[in-house]
C-alpha positions as CSV (number, residue, x, y, z in Angstrom):
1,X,-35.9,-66.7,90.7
2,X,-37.2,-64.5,93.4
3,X,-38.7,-66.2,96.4
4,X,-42.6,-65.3,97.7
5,X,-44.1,-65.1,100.8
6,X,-47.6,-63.8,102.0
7,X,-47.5,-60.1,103.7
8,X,-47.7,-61.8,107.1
9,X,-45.2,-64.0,106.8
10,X,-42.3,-61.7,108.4
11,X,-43.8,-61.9,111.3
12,X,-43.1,-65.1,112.1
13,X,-39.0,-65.2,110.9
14,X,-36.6,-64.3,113.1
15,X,-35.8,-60.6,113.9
16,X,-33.4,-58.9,111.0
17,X,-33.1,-55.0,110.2
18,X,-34.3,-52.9,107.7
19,X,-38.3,-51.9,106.9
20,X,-40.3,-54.2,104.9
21,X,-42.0,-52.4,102.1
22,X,-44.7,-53.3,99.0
23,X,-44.3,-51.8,96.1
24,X,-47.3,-51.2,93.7
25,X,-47.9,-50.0,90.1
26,X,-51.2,-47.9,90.1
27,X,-52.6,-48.0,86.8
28,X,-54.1,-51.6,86.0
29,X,-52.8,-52.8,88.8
30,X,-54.1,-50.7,91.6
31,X,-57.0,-49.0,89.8
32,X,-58.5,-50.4,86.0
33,X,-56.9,-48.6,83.3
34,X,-55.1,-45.4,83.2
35,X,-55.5,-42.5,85.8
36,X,-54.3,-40.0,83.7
37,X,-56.7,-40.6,81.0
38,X,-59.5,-39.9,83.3
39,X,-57.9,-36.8,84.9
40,X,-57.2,-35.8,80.9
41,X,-60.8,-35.7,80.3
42,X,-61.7,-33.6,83.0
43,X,-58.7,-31.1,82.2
44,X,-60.1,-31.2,78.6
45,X,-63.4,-30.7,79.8
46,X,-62.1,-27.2,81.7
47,X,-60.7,-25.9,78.4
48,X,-57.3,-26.6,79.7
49,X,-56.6,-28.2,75.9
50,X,-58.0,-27.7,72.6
51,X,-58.8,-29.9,69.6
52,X,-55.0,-30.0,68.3
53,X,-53.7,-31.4,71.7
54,X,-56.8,-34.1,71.5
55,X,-55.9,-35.1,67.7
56,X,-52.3,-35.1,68.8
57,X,-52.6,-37.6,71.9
58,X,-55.4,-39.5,69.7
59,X,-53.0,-40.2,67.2
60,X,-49.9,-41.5,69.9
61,X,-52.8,-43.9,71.4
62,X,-53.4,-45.6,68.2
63,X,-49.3,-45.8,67.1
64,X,-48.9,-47.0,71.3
65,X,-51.7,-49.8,70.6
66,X,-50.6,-50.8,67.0
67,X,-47.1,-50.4,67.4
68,X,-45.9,-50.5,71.0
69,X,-43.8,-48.2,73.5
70,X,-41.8,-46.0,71.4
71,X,-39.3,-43.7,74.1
72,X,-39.7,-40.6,71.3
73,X,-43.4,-41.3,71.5
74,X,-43.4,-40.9,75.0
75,X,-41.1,-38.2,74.8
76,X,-43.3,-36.1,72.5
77,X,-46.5,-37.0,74.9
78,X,-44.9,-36.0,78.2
79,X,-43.6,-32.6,76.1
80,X,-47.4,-31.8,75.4
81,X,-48.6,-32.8,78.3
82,X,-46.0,-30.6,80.3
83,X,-47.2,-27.8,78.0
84,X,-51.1,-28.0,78.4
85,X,-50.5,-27.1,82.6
86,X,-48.0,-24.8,82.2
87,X,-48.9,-21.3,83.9
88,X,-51.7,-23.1,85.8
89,X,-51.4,-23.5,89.6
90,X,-50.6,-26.9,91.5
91,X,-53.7,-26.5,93.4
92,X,-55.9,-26.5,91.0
93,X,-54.5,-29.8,89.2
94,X,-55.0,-31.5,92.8
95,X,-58.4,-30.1,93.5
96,X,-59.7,-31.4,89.8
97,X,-57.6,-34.4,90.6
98,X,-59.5,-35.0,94.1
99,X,-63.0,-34.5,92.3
100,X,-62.0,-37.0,89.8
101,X,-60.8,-39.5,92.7
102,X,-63.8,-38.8,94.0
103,X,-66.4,-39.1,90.7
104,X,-64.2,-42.1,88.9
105,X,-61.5,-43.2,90.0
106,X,-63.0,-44.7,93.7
107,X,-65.0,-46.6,91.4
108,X,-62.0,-48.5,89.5
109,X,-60.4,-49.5,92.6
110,X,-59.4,-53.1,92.2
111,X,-61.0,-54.8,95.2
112,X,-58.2,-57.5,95.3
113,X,-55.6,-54.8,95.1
114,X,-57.5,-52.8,97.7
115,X,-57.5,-56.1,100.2
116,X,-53.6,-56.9,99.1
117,X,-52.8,-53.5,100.3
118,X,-54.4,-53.5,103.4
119,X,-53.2,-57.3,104.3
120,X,-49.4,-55.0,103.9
121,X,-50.7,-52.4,106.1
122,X,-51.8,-54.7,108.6
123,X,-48.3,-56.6,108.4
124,X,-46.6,-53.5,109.5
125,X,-45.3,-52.9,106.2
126,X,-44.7,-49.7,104.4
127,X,-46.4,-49.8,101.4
128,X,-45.5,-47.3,98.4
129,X,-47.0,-46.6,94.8
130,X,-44.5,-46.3,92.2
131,X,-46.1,-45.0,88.9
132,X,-45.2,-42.8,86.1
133,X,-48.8,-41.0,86.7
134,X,-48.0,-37.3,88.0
135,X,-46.7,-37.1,91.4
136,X,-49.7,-35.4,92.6
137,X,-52.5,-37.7,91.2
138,X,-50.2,-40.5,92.6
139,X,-49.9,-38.8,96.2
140,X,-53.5,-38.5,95.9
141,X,-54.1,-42.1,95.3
142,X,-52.2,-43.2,98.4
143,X,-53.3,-41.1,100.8
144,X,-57.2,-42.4,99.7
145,X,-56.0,-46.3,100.3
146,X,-54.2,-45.4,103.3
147,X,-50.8,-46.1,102.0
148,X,-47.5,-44.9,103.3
149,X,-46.5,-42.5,99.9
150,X,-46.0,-42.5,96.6
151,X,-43.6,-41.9,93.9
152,X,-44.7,-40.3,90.4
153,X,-43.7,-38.2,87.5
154,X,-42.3,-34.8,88.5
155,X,-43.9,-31.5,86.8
156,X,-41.5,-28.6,87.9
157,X,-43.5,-26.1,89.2
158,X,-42.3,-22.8,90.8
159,X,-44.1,-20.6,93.5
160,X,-46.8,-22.8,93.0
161,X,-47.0,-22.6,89.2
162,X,-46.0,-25.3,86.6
163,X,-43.6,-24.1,84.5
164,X,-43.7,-26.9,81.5
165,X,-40.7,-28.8,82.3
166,X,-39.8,-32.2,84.0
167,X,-38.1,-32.2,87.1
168,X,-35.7,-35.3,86.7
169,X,-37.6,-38.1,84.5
170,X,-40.6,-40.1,83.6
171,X,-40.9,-42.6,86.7
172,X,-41.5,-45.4,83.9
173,X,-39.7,-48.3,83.5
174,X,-35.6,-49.0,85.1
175,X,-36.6,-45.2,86.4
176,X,-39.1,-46.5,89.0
177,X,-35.9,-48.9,89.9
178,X,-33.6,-46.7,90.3
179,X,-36.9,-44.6,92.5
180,X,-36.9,-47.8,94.2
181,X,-33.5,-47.9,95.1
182,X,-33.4,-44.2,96.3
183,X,-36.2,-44.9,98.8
184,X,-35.0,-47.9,100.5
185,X,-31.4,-46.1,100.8
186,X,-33.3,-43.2,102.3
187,X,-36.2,-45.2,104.9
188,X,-33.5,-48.4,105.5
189,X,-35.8,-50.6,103.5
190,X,-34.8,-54.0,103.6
191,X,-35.6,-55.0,99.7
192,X,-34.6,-58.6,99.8
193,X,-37.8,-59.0,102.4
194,X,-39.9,-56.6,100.5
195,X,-42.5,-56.9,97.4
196,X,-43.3,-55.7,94.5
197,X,-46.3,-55.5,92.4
198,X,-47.0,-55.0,88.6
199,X,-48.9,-55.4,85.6
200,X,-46.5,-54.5,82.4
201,X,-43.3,-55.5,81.2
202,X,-42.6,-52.1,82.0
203,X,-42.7,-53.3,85.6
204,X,-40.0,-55.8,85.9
205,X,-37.1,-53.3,86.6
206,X,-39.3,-52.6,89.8
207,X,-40.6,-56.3,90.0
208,X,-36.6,-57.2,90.4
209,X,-35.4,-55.1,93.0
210,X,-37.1,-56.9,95.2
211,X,-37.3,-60.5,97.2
212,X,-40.9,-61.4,96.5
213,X,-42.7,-60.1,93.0
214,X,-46.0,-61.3,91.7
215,X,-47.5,-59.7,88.4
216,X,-51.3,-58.3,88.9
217,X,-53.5,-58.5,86.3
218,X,-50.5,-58.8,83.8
219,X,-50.2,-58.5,80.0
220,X,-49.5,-61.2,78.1
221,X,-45.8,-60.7,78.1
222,X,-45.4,-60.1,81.8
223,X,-47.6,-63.0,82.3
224,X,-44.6,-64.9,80.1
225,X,-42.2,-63.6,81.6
226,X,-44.1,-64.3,85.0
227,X,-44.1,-68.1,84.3
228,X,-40.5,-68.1,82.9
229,X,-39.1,-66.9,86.5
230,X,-41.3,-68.4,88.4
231,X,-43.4,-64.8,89.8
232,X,-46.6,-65.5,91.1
233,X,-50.0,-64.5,88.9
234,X,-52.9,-62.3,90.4
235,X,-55.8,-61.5,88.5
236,X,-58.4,-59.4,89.6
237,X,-60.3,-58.2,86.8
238,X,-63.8,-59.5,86.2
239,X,-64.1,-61.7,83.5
240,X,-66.5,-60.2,80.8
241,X,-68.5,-62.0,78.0
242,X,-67.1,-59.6,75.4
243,X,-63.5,-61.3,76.0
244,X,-63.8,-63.2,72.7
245,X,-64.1,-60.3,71.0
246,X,-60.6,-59.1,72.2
247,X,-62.2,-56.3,74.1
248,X,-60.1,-56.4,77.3
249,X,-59.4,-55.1,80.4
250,X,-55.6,-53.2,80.9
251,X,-53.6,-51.1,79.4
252,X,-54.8,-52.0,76.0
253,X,-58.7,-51.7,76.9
254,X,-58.1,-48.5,78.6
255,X,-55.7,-47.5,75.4
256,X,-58.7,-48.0,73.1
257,X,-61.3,-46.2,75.4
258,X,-58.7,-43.2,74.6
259,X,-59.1,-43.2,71.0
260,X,-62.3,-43.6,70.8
261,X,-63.1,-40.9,73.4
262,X,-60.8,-38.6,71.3
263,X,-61.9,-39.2,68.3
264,X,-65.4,-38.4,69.5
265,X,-64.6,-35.4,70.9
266,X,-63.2,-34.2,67.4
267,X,-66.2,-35.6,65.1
268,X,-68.8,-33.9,67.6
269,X,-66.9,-30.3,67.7
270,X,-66.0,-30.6,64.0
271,X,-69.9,-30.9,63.6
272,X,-71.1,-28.3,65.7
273,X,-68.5,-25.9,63.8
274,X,-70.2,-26.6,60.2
275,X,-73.5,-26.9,61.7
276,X,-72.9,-23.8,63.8
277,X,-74.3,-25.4,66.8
C-alpha cells in the first residue's frame, strides 16, 4: 500500500535529498478525453489523411471499445499513424498542434487537475506529464500549465522531417515506468516522496513507482484496483444527466466520439461522391 500526503506536506518533514516530483497522465486525467483525437481531426481536416486511414482508425476504435487494448492493435495504429506524418515537417505538426491547444483543447482542461497541478508547483515540486500522446503535443501541453516537462511518444524525425518510424517505444503502460525511472535517475528525483497521477489501468506501472498515487477520474477497473490498495479517488468530471444512459465521460466517451466522428466523415464524403457534390 502506498502512503499519501497533500503536495504541501514535504514542507513540513524534516530535510532529506532528492527532488520531489508529480507525475500526471494527460488524457482524461489532465484534459477530458483524448488529445490526439482532437489534433487527428485537424490533421484530417488539412488533407494530411484520406478516407482509408479514417475507415482504418474507425474500425480499431470500435474493436478498442468492444474488445479492449489489444498490443497488435496498437501496434498497427501507431504504424498508420507514423505513416500519415511522414515527409511532413515537425514545425508544422506543433504549429497545428498550438492552434488546436488554443481552439479545443484549453477548453477540456480539468479545473481540478489544473488546481492539483499548481498546488505541486507551488510546493516546489517538479511536476512532469507522462503520456503516450506525441512528444510534441505533450511538450505543448506542459509548457501551457506551466509544468516542468513532459514525456511522450517519440516520432523519429530527421533534419526536421518525420521519417515514419518510432524512436524507442510507445510511452504507454510499464513504458511510462521505465520513462519514470529514467527521469528520476537523471534530475535526482526522490520517488518514494513523489506522486503520481492516473486514470487507466494502464497507469498503474507509473501509479507504483511512486510513494503517494491517487487515480483521477478512473475507469472502473482502476477505481477497483484503487480501493483494493488503498490509492486515493479524484473525480473531476461533471456529472451529466445522460449518465444513465451509459454515455460517459473518459476514455470510453471520448472512444465513441471517435467512431462516430469517423464514421461521419465517410457517410458525408461517400455522399458527395455519388451525388457529385
Amino acid at each position: 500500500m502506498h502512503a499519501t500526503t497533500r503536495p504541501g506536506d514535504d514542507a513540513a518533514a524534516p530535510a532529506q535529498s532528492g527532488v520531489v516530483a508529480a507525475f500526471f497522465d494527460i488524457d482524461n486525467t489532465i484534459i477530458r478525453g483524448a488529445s490526439a483525437y482532437h489534433l487527428a481531426r485537424e490533421l484530417y481536416r488539412r488533407d494530411f489523411f484520406g478516407l482509408r486511414d479514417i475507415a482504418f482508425f474507425a474500425r480499431h476504435s470500435l474493436l478498442y471499445l468492444l474488445l479492449g487494448e489489444n498490443l497488435r492493435r496498437i501496434a498497427a495504429v501507431r504504424a498508420r499513424a507514423l505513416r500519415i506524418v511522414r515527409g511532413r515537417t515537425v514545425a508544422e505538426v506543433v504549429s497545428i498542434g498550438e492552434e488546436v491547444y488554443d481552439q479545443v483543447l484549453a477548453n477540456k482542461v480539468f479545473p481540478g487537475a489544473r488546481a492539483l497541478v499548481d498546488e505541486h508547483l507551488a510546493a516546489g515540486h517538479e511536476v512532469w506529464f507522462i503520456s503516450a500522446t506525441p512528444v510534441e503535443i505533450a511538450d505543448l501541453i506542459a509548457r501551457r500549465l506551466g509544468a516542468t516537462g513532459a514525456l511522450g511518444t517519440v516520432a523519429e524525425h530527421r533534419d526536421g522531417v518525420y521519417t515514419g518510424e518510432l524512436r524507442g517505444n510507445m510511452l504507454h503502460g510499464a513504458g511510462k515506468k521505465a520513462g519514470v525511472l529514467a527521469l528520476a535517475r537523471e534530475r535526482d528525483i526522490d520517488l518514494r516522496r513523489s506522486h503520481a497521477y492516473g486514470d487507466s489501468v494502464n497507469d498503474i506501472p507509473l501509479l507504483t513507482t511512486v510513494g503517494s498515487a491517487c487515480a483521477i477520474n478512473p475507469e472502473p477497473r482502476l477505481r477497483l484496483h484503487a480501493a483494493e490498495v488503498g490509492w486515493p479517488v479524484r473525480d473531476f468530471r461533471r456529472r451529466r444527466r445522460d449518465v444513465g444512459r451509459g454515455v460517459r465521460t473518459g476514455v470510453r466517451g471520448a472512444g465513441w466520439a471517435g467512431v462516430v466522428w469517423t464514421a461521419t466523415v465517410v457517410v458525408r464524403a461517400l455522399r458527395r461522391r455519388l451525388t457529385g457534390g
